[in-house]
Structures are given as structure tokens and as C-alpha cells.
C-alpha positions as CSV (number, residue, x, y, z in Angstrom):
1,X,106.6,85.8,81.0
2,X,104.5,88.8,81.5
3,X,101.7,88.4,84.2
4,X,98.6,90.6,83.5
5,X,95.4,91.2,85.7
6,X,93.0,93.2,83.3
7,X,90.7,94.3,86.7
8,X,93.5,94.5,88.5
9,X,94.9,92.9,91.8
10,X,94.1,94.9,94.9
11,X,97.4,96.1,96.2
12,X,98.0,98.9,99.1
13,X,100.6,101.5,98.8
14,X,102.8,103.7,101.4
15,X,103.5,107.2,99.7
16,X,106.5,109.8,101.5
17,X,105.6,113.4,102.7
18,X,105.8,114.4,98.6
19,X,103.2,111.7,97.5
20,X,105.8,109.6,95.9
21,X,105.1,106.0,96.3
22,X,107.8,104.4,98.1
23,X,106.6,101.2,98.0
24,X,103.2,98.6,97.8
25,X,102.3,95.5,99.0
26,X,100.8,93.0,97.3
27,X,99.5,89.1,98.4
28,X,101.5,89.7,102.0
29,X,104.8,91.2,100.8
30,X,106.1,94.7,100.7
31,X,108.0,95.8,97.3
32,X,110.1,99.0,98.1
33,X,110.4,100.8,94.8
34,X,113.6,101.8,93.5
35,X,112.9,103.7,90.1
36,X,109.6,105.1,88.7
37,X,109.9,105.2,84.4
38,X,106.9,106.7,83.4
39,X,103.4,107.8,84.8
40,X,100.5,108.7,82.8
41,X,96.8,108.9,82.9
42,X,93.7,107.2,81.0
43,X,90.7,108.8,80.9
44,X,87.9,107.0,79.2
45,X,84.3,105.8,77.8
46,X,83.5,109.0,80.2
47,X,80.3,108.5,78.4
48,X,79.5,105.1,79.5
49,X,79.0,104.0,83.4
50,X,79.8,100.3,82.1
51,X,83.0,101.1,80.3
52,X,83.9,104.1,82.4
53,X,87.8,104.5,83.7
54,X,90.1,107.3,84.6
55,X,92.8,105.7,86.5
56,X,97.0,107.4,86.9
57,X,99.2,104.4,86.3
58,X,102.6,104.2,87.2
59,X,105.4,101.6,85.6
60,X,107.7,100.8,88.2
61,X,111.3,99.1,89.3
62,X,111.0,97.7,92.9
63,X,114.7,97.2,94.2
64,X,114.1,93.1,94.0
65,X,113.9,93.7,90.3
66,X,110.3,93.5,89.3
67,X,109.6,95.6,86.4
68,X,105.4,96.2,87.1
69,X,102.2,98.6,85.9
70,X,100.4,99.4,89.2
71,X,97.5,101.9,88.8
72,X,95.2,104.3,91.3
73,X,91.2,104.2,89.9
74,X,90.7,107.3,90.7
75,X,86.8,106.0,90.8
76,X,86.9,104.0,93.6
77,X,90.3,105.6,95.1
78,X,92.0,102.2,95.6
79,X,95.5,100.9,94.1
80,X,96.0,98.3,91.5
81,X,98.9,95.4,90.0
82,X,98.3,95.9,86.5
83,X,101.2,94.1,84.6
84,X,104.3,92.1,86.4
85,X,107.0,91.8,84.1
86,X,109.5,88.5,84.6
């Protein structure tokens, strides 16, 4: 089952002296990543302050095994758990 939070779920992140996330916690509990797959941006509705985002996701392996889309809003400058995969 696929977990999904379309406004996201506030999460904080710990980044090493390159800016790689090394891991985030989320509800309590830290999740050290072990593999990042794929980043990529979304830029849109840049036209529209109600429909407005431009967020840099990242779909990540933590080294418990959860398979998850966590994204920065580069808007408000906070991290989000977009998608947890089971």
C-alpha cells in the first residue's frame, strides 16, 4: 500500500558538508538514507499565487527499507513526505 500526503507531512532533514541528505525524521524517528534514485524539480502555475509550486523532490531508500518521495518547497524553505511506499 502506497501512503500519499498531497500537502505534504512536515519532516526535518540532516544534510553532510556536500548537501547530501543523509537522513530525515519524520513523526519522532530518524530514517538514515541509504540510496537516492532520482531527484528532479517541478516548477509550476508560476502564474497563479493559488496554484503556485516549485519544489526539488527527491525519491529515496532509507536503510530500514522504505522506498519514499520527500520534497524541499523551495517557497517556504521547509522539507516534505510526499509518498511512502510499503
Amino acid at each position: 500500500m502506497t501512503r500519499l500526503w498531497p500537502n505534504g507531512s512536515k519532516i526535518d532533514i540532516e544534510g553532510d558538508a556536500r548537501c547530501k541528505i543523509v537522513s530525515f525524521t519524520w513523526q519522532g524517528r530518524t530514517h538514515p538514507i541509504q540510496k537516492t534514485h532520482q531527484r528532479w524539480q517541478v516548477d509550476t502555475d508560476w502564474w497563479s499565487e493559488e496554484g503556485e509550486a516549485h519544489r526539488e523532490y527527491f525519491a529515496l531508500t532509507t536503510t530500514d527499507g522504505l522506498l519514499c518521495v520527500i520534497y524541499r518547497d523551495l517557497l517556504d524553505d521547509k522539507w516534505y513526505l510526499a509518498k511512502l511506499y510499503d
